[in-house]
N, C-alpha and C positions, 0 to 999 in steps of 0.2 A: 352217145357212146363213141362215135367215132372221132368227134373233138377231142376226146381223151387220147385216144389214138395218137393224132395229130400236135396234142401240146409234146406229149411224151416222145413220140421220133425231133420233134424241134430241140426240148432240152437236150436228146440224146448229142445229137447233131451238134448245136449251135453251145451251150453251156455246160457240155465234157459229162454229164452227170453218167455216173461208173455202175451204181445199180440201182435197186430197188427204192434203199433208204434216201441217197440223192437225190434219184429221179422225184421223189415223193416230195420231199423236202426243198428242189427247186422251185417246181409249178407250183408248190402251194404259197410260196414267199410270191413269185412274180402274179398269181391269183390273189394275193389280199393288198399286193399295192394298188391295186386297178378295182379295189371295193368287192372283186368277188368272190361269192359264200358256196363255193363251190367243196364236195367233198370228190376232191380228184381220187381217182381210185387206180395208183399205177402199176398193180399187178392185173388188171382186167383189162389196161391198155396196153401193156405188152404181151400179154397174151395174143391180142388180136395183131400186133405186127408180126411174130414170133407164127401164128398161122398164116402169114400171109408172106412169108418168110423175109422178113425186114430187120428183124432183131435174131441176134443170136443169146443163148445164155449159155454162159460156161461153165455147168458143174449142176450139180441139181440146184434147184430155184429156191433161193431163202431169197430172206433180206438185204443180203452182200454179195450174194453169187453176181459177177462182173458179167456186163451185157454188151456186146458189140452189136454195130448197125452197117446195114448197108450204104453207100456212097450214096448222096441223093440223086444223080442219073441212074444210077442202076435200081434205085427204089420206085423212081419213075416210068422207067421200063418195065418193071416187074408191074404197076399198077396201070397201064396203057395196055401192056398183054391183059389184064386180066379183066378188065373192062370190056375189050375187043371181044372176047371169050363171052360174054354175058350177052352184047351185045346182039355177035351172031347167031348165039345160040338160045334161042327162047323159050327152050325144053326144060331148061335150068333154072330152077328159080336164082334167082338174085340174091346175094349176102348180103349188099347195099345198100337197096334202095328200091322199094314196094312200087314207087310209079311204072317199072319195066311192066313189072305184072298188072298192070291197067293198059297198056298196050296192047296186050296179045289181045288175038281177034275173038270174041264169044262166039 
């Protein structure tokens, strides 16, 4: 899930893609030159940037509704803060990554 994530802030970033239909329609060209049968899903991956507050959507969310991103240091910042937070705080579960909760003490 979270690869989806990651390809979709990269296209966002790196190859201009403007929304939904782009977005979908980059990764899935650069996903079948490299053989992979992957069914990208780029409204579930901007979802989770867009909660994680990395993406913006301007207007309610279709297909064409235009997306802007955050700078990639300030996307970085934003996910070092939110890490640190997870980190010190152990009360929380994790959005993450289930190994934090194999840590805490029984």
């Amino acid at each position: 899930e979270h690869k989806e994530a990651l390809l979709a802030y990269f296209f966002l970033w790196q190859h201009g893609a403007k929304n939904i239909t782009d977005l979908d329609d980059e990764v899935e060209r650069f996903l079948a030159r490299h053989n992979e049968e992957i069914d990208f899903d780029a409204q579930d991956a901007l979802d989770k940037l867009a909660s994680d507050g990395l993406v913006k959507f301007h207007g309610r969310l279709t297909k064409t509704t235009q997306i802007s991103y955050l700078p990639i240091r300030q996307c970085i910042f934003k996910v070092e803060e939110k890490v640190t937070q997870i980190l010190y705080n152990r009360n929380r579960p994790c959005p993450y990554c289930s190994i934090l909760d194999e840590l805490k003490p029984h």
